[in-house]
C-alpha positions in Angstrom: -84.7 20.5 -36.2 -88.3 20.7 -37.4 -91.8 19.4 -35.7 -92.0 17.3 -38.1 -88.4 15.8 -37.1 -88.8 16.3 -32.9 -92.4 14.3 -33.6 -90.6 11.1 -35.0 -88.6 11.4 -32.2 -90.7 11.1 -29.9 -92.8 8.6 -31.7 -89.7 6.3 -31.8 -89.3 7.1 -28.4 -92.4 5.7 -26.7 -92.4 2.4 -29.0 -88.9 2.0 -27.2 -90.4 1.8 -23.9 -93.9 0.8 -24.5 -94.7 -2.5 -23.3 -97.4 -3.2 -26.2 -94.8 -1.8 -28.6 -94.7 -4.9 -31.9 -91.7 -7.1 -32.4 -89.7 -4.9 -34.7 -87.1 -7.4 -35.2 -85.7 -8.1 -38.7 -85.0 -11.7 -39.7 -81.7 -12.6 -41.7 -80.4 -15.2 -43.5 -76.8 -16.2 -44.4 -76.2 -17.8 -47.9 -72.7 -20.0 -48.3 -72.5 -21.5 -51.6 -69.9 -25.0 -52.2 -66.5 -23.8 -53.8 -64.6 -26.8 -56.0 -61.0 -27.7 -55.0 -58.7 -29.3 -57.3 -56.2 -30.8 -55.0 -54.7 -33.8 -55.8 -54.6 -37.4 -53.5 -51.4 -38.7 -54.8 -47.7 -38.0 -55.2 -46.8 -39.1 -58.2 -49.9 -37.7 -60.2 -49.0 -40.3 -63.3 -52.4 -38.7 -64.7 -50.9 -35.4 -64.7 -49.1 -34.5 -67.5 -48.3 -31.0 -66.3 -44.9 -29.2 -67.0 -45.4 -28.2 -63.1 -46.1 -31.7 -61.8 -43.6 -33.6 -63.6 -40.8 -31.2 -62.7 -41.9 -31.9 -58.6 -41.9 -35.9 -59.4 -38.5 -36.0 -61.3 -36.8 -33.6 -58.0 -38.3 -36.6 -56.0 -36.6 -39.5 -57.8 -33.1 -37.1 -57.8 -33.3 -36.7 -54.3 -33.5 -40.3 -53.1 -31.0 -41.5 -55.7 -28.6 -38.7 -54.0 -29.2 -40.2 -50.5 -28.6 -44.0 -51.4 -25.5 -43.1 -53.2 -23.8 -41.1 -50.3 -24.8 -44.1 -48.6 -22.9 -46.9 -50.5 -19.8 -44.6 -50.7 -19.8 -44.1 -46.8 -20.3 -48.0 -46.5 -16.9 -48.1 -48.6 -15.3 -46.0 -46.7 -15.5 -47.2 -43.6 -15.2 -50.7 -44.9 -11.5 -49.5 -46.2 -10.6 -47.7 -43.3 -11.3 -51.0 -41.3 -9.4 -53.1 -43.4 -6.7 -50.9 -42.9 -6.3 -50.6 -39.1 -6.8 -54.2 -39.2 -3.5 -54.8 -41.2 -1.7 -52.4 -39.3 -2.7 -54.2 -36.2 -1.5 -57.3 -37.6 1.7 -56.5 -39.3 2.5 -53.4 -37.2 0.9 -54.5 -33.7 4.3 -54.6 -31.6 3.1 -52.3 -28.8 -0.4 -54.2 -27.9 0.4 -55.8 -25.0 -2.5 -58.5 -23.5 -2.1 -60.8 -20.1 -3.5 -63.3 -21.6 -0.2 -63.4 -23.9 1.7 -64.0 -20.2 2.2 -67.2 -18.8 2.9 -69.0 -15.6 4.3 -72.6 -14.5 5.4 -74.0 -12.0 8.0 -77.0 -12.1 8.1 -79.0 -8.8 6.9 -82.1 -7.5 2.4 -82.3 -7.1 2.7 -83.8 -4.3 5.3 -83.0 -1.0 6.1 -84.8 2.6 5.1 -82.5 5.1 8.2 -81.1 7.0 10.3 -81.8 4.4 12.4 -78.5 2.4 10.6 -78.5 -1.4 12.3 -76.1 -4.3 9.8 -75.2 -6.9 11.3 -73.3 -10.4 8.5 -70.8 -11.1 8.9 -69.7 -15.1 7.1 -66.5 -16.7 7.0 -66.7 -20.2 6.3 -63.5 -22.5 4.5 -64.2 -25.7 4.0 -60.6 -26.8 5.8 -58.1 -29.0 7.2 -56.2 -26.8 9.6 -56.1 -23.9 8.7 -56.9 -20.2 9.8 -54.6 -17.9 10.6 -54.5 -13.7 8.7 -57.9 -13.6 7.9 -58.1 -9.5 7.1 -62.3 -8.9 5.3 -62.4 -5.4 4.0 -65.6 -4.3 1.3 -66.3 -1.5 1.8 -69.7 0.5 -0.8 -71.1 2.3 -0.9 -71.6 6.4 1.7 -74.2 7.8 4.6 -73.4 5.2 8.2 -72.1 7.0 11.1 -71.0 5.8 13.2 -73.5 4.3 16.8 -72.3 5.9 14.8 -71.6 9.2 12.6 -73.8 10.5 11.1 -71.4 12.8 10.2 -68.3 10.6 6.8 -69.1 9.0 6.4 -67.8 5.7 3.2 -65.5 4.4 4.0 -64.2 1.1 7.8 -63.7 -0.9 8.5 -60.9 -3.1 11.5 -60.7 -5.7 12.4 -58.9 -8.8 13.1 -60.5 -12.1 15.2 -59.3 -15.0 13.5 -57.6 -17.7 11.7 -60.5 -20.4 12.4 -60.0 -24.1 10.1 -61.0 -26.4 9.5 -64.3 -26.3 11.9 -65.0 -23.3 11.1 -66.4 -20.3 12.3 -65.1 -16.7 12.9 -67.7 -14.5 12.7 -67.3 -10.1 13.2 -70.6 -7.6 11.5 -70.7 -4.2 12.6 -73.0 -1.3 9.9 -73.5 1.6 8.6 -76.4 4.0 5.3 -77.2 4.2 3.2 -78.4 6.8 -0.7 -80.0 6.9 -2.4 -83.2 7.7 -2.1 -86.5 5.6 -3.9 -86.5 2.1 -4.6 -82.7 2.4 -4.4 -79.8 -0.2 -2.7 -76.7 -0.4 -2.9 -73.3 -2.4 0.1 -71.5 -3.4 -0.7 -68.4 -5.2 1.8 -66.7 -8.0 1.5 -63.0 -8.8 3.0 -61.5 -11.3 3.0 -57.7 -12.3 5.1 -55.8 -15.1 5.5 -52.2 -16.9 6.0 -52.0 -20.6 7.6 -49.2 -22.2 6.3 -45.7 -22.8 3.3 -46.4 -19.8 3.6 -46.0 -16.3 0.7 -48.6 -15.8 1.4 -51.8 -13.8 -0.1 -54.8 -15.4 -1.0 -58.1 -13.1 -1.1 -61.9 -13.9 -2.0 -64.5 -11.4 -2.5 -68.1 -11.0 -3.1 -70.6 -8.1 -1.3 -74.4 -8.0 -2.1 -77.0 -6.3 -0.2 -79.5 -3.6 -1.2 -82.3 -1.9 0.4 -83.1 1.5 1.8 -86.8 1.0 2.5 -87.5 4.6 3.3 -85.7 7.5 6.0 -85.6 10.2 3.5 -85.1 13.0 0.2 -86.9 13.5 -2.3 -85.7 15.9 -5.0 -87.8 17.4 -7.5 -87.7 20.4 -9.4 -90.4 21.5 -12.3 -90.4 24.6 -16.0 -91.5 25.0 -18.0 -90.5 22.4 -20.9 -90.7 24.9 -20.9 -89.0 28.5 -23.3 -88.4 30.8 -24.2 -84.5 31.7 -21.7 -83.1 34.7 -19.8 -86.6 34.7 -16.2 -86.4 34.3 -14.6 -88.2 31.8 -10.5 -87.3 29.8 -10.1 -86.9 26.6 -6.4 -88.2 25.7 -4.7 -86.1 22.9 -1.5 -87.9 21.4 1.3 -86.3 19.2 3.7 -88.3 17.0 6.5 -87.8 15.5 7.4 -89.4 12.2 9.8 -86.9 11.2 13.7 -87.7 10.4 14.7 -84.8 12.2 14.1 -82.7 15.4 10.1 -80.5 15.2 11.2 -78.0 17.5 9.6 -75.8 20.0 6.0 -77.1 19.6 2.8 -76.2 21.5 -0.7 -77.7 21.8 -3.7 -75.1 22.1 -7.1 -76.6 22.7 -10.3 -75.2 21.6 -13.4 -76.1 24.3 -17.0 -76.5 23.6 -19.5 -74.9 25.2 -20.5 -76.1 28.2 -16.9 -78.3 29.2 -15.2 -77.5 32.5 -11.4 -78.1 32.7 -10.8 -80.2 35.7 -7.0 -81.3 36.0 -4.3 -83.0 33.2 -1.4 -84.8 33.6 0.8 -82.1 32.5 -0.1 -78.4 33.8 -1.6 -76.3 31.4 0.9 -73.2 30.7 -2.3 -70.6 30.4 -4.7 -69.3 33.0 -7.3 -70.7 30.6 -6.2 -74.0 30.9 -6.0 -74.2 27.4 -2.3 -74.2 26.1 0.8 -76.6 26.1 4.1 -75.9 25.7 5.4 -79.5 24.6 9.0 -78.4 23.2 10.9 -80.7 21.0 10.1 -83.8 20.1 12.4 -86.3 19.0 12.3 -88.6 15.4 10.0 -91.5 16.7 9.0 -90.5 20.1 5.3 -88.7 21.0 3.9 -87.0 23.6 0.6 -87.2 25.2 -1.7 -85.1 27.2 -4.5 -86.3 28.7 -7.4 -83.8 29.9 -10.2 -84.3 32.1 -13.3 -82.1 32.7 -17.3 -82.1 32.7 -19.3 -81.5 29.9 -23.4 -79.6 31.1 -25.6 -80.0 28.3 -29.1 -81.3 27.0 -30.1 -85.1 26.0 -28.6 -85.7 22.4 -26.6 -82.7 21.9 -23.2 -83.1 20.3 -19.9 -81.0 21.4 -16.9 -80.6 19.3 -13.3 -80.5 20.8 -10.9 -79.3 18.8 -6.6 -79.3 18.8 -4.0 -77.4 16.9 -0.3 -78.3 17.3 2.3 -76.2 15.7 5.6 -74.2 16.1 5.6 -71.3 18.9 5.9 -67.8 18.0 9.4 -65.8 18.3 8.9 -63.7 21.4 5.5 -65.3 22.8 5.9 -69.0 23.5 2.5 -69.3 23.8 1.0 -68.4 20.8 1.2 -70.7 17.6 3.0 -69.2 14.5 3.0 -72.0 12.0 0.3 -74.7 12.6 0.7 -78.0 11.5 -1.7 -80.0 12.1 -5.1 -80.1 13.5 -7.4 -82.9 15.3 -10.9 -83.1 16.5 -13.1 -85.1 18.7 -17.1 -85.2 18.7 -18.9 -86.2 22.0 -22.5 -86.8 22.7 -24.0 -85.7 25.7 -26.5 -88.7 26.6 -28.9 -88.9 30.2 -27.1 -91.4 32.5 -27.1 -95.0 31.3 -28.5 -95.8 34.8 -30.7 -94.4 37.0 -30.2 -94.4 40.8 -33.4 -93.8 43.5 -32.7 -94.2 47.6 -35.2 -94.8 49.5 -35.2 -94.4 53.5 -37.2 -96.8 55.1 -39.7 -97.0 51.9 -39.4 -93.1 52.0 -38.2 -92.1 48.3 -38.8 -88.6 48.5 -36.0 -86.6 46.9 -35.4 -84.2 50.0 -33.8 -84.7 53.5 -34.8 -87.5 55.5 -35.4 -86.9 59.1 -34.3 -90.4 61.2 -33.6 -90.7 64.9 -30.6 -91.7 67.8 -30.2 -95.8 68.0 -32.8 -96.5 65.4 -32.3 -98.7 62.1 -32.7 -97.4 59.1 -32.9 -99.8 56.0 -32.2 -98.1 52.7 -32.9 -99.5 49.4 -31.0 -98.6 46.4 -33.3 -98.8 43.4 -31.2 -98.8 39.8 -32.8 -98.6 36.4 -31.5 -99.3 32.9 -31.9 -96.6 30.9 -30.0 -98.1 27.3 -31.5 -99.9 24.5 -29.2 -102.3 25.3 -28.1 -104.7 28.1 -25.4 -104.1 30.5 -23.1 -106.7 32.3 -20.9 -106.7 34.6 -22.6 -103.9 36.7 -21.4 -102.8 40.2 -22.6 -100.4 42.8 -20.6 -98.5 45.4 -22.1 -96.6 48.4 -19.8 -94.2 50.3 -20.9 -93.7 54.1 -19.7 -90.3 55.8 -21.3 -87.9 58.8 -21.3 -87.3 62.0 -23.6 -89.7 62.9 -21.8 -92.6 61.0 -20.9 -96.0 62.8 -18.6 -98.2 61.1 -19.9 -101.1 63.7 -23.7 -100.1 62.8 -23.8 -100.9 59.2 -25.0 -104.6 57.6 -25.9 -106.2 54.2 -27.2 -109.4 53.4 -25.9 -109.5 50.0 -23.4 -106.6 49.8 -19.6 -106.5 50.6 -19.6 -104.0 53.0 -15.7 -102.5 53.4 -15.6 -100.9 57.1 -11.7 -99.8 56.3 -13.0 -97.5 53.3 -16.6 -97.0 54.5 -17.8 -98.5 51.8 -20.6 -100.9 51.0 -19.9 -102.9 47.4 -22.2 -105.1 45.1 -21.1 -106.6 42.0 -22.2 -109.8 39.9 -20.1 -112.4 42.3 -22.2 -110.7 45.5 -25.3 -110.1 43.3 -26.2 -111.9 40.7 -29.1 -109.7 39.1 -25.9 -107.4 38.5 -24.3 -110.1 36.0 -27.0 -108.8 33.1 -29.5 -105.8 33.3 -31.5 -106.2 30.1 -32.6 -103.2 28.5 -35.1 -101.3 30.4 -34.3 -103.9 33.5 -34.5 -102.5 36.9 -33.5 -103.8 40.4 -32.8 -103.2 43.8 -29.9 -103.5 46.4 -30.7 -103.3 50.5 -28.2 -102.1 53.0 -29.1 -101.4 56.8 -27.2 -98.5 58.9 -28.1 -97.3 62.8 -27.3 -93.7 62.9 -24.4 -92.9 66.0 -26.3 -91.5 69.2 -25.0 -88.2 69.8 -27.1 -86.7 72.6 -24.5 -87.6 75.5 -22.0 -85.9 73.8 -19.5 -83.6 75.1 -19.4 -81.0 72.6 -22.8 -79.7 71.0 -23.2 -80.9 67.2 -25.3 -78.8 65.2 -27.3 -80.8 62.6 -26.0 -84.4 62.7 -26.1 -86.5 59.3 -26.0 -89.4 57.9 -25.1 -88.8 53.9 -25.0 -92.0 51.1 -23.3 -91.5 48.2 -24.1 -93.8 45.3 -22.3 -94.6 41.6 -22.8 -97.0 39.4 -20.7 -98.3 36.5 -20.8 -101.2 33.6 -20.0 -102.9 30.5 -22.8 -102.2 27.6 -23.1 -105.5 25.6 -22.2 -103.6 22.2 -19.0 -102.1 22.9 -15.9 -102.3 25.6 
């Protein structure tokens, strides 16, 4: 390298890093100049005459005339095809088999007399091409039906087999039973039918339900009582079964079905359950009924409404106290209503509700207050008060207008010793008065630990609506 190179060098060197050095930079521009396109904006270029363009357009119009035709031939096709298999279906459809093509009827009276045997011809017609084959006929009966040649085996459901239906045939079962309900009702009896065809292992089902309405019935159940008690008063409920029947209804048994809040307090005939709610009543003669009557105590609020209800039917074989057949049911609603009269006592003008303290040899006079509590009037009312304690005297006790019964210990007013009793209006109050000396027992013998002196008071009448 030469001075004259190493100098220029150097020169370069100290502009590099001089801060003073001038802005060397060198400006430069970029020049882009517009280029012309000739592409086209249509498809069809009908301007372009071109031996190019016109080849593009005609392979265009080939193309979609291609498509629509393989279109219409397929639409032929398929059109052809169709009409075929619907022919064949039609002429040639032997093996299509459809429930719907299956039918059921029953030929039997629409209406039956409970307890009497009924036969009903049930007929399956085949309206198909082909054969029916192992054709199983079950039918369903409804509750209450029994066994036509036995009386005491109910019946549920019968299954039989019927012989194979040709083509248009019809296979043909009968079915004997005895039905049981109450009057005017309506029962179900279901028919099921379910058959192979040949070459398939598939079992194919058709079912329909009939109709029968229970024209009479040889054992009527009914049970009668108040339809309004009083809460913890007891009153009977009489439940009557009779035959109308032209022969024997055999081993029969009454089950009762409480409401909440009754108590079972005694019956005329025992009650064959620990419950005290089942009867065995046995046979029961053409013409001749039976009747049980049941009393208890119903617990409840004002207003509130307690159903009792009653089943009679045939025992079961081996447990005579369970139903197997029922035929026929009865009900009974009864209103629970506050007493129709209230009763206050009151102890020488004391009518507080709790003991009253009295003394040895000293009167007391008791008034018996009684209040209507109806919206309606009551006649005919009378009033009993029992007398009972140690300190009772028979000779001690007097009433001015009471009958007062020293044999029963009892003190009686009624509308011949009372007249206000002959007609409480609605809402009417009164009073009876009654005077009693409790017995001196200080000189006794023998200590008595808490002498008394108890009333007990009850009430009944007629209301003027009803007996």
């Amino acid at each position: 390298m030469n001075n004259d190179d190493q100098n220029k060098i150097e020169d370069l060197n100290k502009t590099l890093y001089s801060r003073n050095a001038p802005d060397i930079r060198t400006k430069r521009r970029l020049h882009f100049h517009e280029a012309e396109s000739d592409v086209k904006t249509d498809w069809d270029h009908p301007t372009d005459t071109s031996s190019e363009n016109l080849g593009i357009n005609q392979k265009y119009k080939n193309t979609a005339m291609s498509f629509l035709t393989k279109l219409l031939i397929t639409s032929i096709i398929f059109f052809l095809v169709a009409l075929g298999i619907g022919a064949f279906l039609v002429i040639k459809g032997g093996n299509i088999v459809s429930a719907n093509n299956v039918d059921i009827t029953i030929n039997g009276p629409l209406s039956v007399a409970a307890g009497e045997p009924v036969t009903f011809g049930i007929q399956v017609s085949n309206h198909n091409n082909i054969k029916l084959q192992s054709v199983d006929l079950s039918v369903d009966y409804p509750t209450g039906t029994v066994d036509a040649n036995d009386s005491l085996k109910e019946l549920k459901n019968t299954r039989e087999l019927i012989p194979d239906i040709a083509p248009g045939g019809v296979g043909q079962k009968d079915i004997h039973a005895i039905f049981y309900g109450e009057e005017n009702s309506t029962k179900q009896v279901k028919v099921t039918v379910e058959y192979r065809v040949e070459g398939s292992n598939a079992v194919l089902p058709k079912t329909k339900t009939f109709d029968l309405l229970i024209s009479s019935s040889p054992l009527t159940l009914s049970v009668s009582s108040f339809k309004e008690v009083n809460a913890g008063q007891e009153f009977e409920l009489s439940v009557t079964m009779n035959s109308n029947s032209k022969e024997v209804i055999k081993n029969l048994l009454l089950k009762a079905a409480y409401p909440f809040g009754f108590t079972y307090t005694a019956s005329n005939v025992p009650p064959s359950t620990s419950d005290n709610t089942t009867w065995i009543i046995g046979d029961i003669a053409p013409g001749t009924k039976k009747i049980i009557k049941i009393k208890g105590k119903l617990e409840g609020q004002d207003d509130e409404v307690r159903v009792f209800r009653f089943i009679t039917g045939s025992s079961r074989i081996g447990n005579d106290k369970a139903i197997a057949t029922e035929y026929v049911t009865g009900s009974q609603e009864v209103s629970i209503k506050k007493p129709f009269m209230s009763v206050n006592l009151a102890l020488n003008s004391d009518s507080n509700s709790g003991a009253y303290v009295g003394s040895f040899n000293n009167p007391i006079k008791v008034d018996v207050n009684y209040f209507n509590n109806l919206p309606t009037s009551i006649i005919g009312a009378e009033i009993h008060v029992k007398l009972s304690g140690s300190t009772f005297d028979k000779t001690a006790v007097s009433s001015s207008d009471g009958l007062y019964k020293s044999a029963d210990s009892e003190i009686v007013w009624n509308s011949i010793t009372t007249s206000d009793l002959n007609n409480i209006e609605a809402g009417g109050s009164g009073k009876v008065t009654f005077n009693i000396t409790p017995k001196d027992l200080s000189s006794a013998t023998k200590g008595i630990t808490n002498p008394d002196l108890r009333f007990t008071v009850s009430i009944n009448g007629k209301r003027n609506s009803e007996t």
